[in-house]
C-alpha positions as CSV (number, residue, x, y, z in Angstrom):
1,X,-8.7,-0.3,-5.5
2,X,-5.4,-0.8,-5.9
3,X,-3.6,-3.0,-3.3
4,X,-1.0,-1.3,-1.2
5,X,2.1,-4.1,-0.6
6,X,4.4,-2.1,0.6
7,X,5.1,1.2,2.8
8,X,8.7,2.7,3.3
9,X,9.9,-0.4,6.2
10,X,7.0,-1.3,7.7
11,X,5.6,-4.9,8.6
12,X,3.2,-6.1,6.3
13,X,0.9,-8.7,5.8
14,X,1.6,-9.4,2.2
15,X,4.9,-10.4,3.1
16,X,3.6,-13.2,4.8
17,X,1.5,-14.8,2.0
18,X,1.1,-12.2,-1.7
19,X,-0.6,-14.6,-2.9
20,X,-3.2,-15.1,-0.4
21,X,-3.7,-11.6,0.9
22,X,-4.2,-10.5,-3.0
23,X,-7.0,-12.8,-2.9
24,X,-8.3,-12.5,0.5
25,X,-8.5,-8.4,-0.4
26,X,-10.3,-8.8,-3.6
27,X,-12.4,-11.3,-2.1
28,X,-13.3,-8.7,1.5
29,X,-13.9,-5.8,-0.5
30,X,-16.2,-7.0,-2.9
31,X,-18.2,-9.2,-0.8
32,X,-18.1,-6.4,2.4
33,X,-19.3,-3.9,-0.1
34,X,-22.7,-6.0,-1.5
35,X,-23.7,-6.2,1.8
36,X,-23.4,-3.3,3.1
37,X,-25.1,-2.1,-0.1
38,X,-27.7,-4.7,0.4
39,X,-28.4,-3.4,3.9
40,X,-28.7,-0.2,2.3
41,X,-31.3,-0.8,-0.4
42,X,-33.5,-2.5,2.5
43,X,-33.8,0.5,4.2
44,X,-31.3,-0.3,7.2
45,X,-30.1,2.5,9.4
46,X,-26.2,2.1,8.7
47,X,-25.2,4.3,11.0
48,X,-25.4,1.2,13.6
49,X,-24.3,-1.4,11.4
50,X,-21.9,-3.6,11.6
51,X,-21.0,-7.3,9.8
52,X,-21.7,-10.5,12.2
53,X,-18.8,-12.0,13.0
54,X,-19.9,-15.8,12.2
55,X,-21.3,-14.5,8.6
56,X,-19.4,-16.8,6.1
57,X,-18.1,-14.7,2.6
58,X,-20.7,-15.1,-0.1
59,X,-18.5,-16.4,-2.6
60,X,-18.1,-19.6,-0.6
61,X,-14.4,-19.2,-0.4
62,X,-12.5,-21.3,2.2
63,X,-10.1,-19.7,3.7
64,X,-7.5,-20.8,6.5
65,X,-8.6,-19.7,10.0
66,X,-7.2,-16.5,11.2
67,X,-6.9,-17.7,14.7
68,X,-4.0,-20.8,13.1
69,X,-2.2,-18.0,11.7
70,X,-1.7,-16.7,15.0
71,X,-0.6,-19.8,16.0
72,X,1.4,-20.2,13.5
73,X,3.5,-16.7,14.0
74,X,3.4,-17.6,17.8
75,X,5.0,-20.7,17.0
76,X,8.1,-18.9,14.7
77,X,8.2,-16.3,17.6
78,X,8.9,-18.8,20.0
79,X,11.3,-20.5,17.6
80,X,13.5,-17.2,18.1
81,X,12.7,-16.3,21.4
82,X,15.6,-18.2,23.1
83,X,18.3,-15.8,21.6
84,X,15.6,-13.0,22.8
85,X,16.6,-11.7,26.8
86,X,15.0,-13.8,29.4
87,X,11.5,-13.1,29.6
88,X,8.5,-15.0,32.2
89,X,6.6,-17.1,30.4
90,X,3.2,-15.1,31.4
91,X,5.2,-11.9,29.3
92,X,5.7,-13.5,26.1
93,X,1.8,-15.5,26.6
94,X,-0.9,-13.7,24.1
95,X,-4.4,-13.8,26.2
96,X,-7.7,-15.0,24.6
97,X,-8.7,-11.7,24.8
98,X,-5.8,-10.1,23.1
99,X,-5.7,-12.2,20.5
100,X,-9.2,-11.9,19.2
101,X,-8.6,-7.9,19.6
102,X,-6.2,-8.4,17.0
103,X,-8.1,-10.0,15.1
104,X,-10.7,-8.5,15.1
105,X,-8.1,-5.3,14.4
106,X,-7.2,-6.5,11.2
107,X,-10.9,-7.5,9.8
108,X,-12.7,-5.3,7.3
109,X,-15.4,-4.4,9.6
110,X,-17.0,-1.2,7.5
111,X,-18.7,1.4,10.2
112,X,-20.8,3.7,8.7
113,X,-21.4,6.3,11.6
114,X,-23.4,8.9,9.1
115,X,-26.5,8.1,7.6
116,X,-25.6,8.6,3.4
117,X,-28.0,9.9,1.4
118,X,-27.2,7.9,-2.0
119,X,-25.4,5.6,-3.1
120,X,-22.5,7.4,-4.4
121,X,-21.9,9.3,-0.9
122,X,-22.5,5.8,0.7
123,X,-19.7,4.1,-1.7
124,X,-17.5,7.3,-0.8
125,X,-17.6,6.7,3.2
126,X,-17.0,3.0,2.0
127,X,-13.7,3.3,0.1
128,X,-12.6,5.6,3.2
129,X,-12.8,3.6,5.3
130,X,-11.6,1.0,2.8
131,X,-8.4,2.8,2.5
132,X,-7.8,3.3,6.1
133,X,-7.9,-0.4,6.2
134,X,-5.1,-0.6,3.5
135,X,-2.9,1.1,6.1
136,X,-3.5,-1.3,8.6
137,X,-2.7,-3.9,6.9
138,X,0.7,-2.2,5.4
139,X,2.1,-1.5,8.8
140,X,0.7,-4.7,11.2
141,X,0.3,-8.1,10.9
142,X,-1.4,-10.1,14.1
143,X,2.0,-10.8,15.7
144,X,3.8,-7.0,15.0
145,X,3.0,-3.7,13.9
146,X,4.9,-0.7,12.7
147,X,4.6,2.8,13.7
148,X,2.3,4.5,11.5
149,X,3.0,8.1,10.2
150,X,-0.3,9.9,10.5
151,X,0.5,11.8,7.6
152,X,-0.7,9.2,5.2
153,X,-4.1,9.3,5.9
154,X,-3.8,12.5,4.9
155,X,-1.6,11.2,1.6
156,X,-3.6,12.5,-1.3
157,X,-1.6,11.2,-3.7
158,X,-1.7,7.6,-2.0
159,X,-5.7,8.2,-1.8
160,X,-5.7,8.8,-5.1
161,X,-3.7,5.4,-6.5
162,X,-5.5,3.1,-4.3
163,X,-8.8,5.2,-4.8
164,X,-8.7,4.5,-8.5
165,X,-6.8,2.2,-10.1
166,X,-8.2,-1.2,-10.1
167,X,-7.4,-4.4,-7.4
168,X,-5.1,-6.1,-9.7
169,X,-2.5,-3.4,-9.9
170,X,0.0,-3.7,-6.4
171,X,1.8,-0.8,-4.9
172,X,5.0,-0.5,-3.2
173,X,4.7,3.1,-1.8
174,X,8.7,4.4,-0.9
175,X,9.8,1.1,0.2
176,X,13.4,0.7,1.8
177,X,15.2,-2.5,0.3
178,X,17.9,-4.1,1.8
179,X,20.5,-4.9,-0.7
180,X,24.2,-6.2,0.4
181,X,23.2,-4.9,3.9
182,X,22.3,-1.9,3.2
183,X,18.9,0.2,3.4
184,X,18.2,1.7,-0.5
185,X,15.2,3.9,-0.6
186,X,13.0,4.0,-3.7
187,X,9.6,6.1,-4.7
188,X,6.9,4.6,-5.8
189,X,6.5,1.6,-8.1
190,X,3.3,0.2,-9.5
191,X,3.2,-3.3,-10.4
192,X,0.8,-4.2,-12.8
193,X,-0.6,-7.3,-14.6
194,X,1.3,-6.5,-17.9
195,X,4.6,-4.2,-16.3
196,X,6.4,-2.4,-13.6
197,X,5.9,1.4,-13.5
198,X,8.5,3.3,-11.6
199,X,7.3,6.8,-10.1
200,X,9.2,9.7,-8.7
201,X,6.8,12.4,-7.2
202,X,7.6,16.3,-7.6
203,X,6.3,17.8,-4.6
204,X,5.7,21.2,-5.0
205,X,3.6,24.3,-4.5
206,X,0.2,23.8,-6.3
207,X,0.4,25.9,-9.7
208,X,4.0,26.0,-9.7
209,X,6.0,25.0,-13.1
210,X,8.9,23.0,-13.3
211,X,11.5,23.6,-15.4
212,X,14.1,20.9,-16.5
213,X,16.7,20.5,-18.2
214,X,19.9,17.9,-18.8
215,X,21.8,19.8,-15.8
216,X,22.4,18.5,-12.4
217,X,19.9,21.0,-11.2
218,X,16.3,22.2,-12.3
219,X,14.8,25.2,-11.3
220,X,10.9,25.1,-10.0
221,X,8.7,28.7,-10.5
222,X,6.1,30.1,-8.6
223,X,5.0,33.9,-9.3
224,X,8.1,35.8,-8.9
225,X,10.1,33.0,-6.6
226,X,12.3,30.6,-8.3
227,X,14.3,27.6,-6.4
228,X,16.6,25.0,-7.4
229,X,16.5,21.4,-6.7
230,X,18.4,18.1,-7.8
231,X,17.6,16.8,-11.4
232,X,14.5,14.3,-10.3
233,X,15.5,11.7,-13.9
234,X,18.9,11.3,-11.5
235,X,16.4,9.2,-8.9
236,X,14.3,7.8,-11.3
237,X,16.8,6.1,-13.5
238,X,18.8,5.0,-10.1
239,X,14.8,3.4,-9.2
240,X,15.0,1.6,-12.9
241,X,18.4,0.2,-12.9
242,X,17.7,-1.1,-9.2
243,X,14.6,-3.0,-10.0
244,X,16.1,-3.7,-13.2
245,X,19.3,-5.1,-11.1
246,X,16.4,-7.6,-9.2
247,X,14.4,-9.0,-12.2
248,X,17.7,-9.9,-14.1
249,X,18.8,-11.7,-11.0
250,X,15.5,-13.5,-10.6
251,X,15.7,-14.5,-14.7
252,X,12.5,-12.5,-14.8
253,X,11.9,-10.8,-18.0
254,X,9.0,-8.0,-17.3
255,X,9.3,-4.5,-18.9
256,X,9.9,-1.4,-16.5
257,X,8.5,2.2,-17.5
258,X,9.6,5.1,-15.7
259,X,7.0,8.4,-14.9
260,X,8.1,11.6,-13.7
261,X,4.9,12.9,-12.7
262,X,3.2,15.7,-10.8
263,X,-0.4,15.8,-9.7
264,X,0.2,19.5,-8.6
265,X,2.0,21.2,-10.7
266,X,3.6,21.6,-14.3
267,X,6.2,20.5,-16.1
268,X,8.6,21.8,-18.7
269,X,11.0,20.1,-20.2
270,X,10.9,19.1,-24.1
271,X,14.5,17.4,-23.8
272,X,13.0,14.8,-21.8
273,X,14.7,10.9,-22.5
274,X,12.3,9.0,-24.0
275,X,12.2,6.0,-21.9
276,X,10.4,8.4,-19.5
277,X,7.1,9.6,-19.7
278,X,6.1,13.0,-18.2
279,X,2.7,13.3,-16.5
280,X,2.2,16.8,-14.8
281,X,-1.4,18.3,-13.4
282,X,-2.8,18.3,-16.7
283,X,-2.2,14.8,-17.8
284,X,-2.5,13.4,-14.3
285,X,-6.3,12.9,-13.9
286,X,-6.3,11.3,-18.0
287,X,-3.8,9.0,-16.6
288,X,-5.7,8.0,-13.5
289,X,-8.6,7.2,-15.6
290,X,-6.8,5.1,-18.2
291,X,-5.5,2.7,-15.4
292,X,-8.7,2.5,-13.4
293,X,-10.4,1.0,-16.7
294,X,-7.5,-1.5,-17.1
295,X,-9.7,-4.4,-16.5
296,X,-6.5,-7.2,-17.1
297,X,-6.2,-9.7,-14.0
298,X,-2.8,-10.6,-12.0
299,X,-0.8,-12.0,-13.6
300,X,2.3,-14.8,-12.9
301,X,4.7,-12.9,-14.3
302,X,3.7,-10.0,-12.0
303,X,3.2,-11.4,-8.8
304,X,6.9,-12.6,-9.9
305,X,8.0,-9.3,-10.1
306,X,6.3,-8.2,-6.9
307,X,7.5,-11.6,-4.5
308,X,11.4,-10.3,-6.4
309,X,10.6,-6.6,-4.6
310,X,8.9,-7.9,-1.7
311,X,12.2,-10.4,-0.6
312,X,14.7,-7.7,-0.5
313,X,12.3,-5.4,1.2
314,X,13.1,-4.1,5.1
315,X,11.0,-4.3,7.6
316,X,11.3,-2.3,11.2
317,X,8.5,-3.6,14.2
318,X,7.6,-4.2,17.4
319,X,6.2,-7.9,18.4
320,X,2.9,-7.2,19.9
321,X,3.9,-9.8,22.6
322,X,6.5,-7.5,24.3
323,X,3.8,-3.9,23.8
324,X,2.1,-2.2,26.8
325,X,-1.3,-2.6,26.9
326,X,-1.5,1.2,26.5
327,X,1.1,1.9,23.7
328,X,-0.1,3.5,20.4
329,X,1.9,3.2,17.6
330,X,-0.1,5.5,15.1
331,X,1.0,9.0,15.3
């Protein structure tokens, strides 16, 4: 699966380590997956299983307590908290209790409440649930958390990139950047091991064609109905030149590729630049496949590129320390 960095301003955890939470994902999905497919072959009823809390990862990796992070974010909170509006101490206190909800929160702790009858469906209900944990940790980190649009757990087309490309390949999914104080919104860019792939999405009607051309309009079909919209390359080359802008002030030399793709619909347009590549409904499931059998590992050079994105990147949240207990940010 590939790892989701980034989504439009929200908190995240990779911002607080890449590095580490690169790692730490590879590391919990693998190793939460053999168990559970352990569990499975012996004939255990999943349906009321869950992972002990004190098991220790199989690999034998030693990672740094989750509870010292906490402490650790408490500590920078604090740091702040005198330019914050008096508060009693007892407000801005995080409770035992609390704290190991949140924790506990932002564990992969797979729940299988069906009973699958083979290991394909039981590696489907996994990777949901999988992806659902993605989310969590794109919008919430143990000391804030964003408000989470419900519509992308819905998001095919962000199922479908974390679904199948592989865990080295990180994704920044229409993050807001924060350049000379002001908020820039991109689409979607793809880092992988070897470059950066910029993505604008045509959303459309399923079935529908459209037609381009070197205008400041194109025109998208469907039966007898025809509408215009803005030339899409505008966007994409505005993406480029953008992340372009970043690696050339970082002194980082890693090549960019821009897509104009559509997983629902086709495209039309022979004139097309060729510095972007066109992927429409018909090339779009090829293309998925390619990059899910990319087996190439992270790479310097890329989590480079990713930290350049990742430090001009803005980020809207709410401490946890100042919600009500009954507050629910996920819409």
């Amino acid at each position: 699966m590939a790892q989701l960095v980034k989504m439009l301003d929200y908190v995240s955890r990779y911002e607080n380590d890449l590095s580490r939470y690169t790692t730490q994902f590879i590391r919990l999905k693998r190793s939460q997956w053999e168990r559970m497919k352990r569990q499975w072959d012996n004939g255990v009823d999943l349906a009321s299983w869950q992972i002990a809390a004190d098991e220790e990862p199989q690999d034998g990796a030693q990672e740094r307590p989750e509870g010292s992070e906490m402490e650790e974010e408490k500590k920078r909170f604090f740091a702040l908290s005198r330019f914050l509006p008096f508060k009693k101490q007892e407000q801005l206190e995080i409770s035992s209790e609390e704290q190991l909800r949140v924790e506990q929160e932002l564990q992969f702790n797979p729940n299988i409440i069906q009973d699958p009858r083979s290991l394909q469906q039981l590696r489907k209900l996994y990777v949901n649930q999988l992806f659902h944990f993605q989310l969590k940790w794109a919008s919430s980190t143990l000391s804030e958390r964003s408000r989470l649009d419900g519509k992308f757990m819905k998001d095919k087309f962000l199922h479908d990139l974390l679904e199948t490309l592989p865990d080295s390949y990180l994704l920044f999914y229409y993050p807001v950047l924060k350049i000379k104080k002001a908020p820039i919104e991109l689409e979607v860019v793809l880092m992988t091991p070897v470059e950066c792939i910029c993505i604008t999405v045509l959303k459309g009607k399923s079935g529908s064609v459209y037609v381009g051309s070197g205008d400041r309009f194109w025109t998208e079909k469907f039966g007898e109905e025809e509408s215009k919209f803005l030339n899409p390359t505008i966007a994409l080359n505005r993406m480029g030149k953008i992340v372009a802008s970043l690696f050339s002030a970082a002194e980082l030399d890693f090549p960019i590729r821009k897509v104009l793709l559509s997983n629902t619909s086709y495209i039309d347009f022979p004139g097309i630049a060729r510095d972007v590549q066109l992927i429409d409904r018909r090339d779009y499931p090829e293309w998925l496949e390619k990059g899910k059998k990319s087996s190439i590992p992270m790479k310097s050079r890329q989590f480079r590129a990713a930290q350049t994105v990742l430090d001009v990147c803005q980020t809207t949240a709410a401490s946890r320390l100042f919600e009500p207990e009954d507050e629910n940010l996920e819409t």
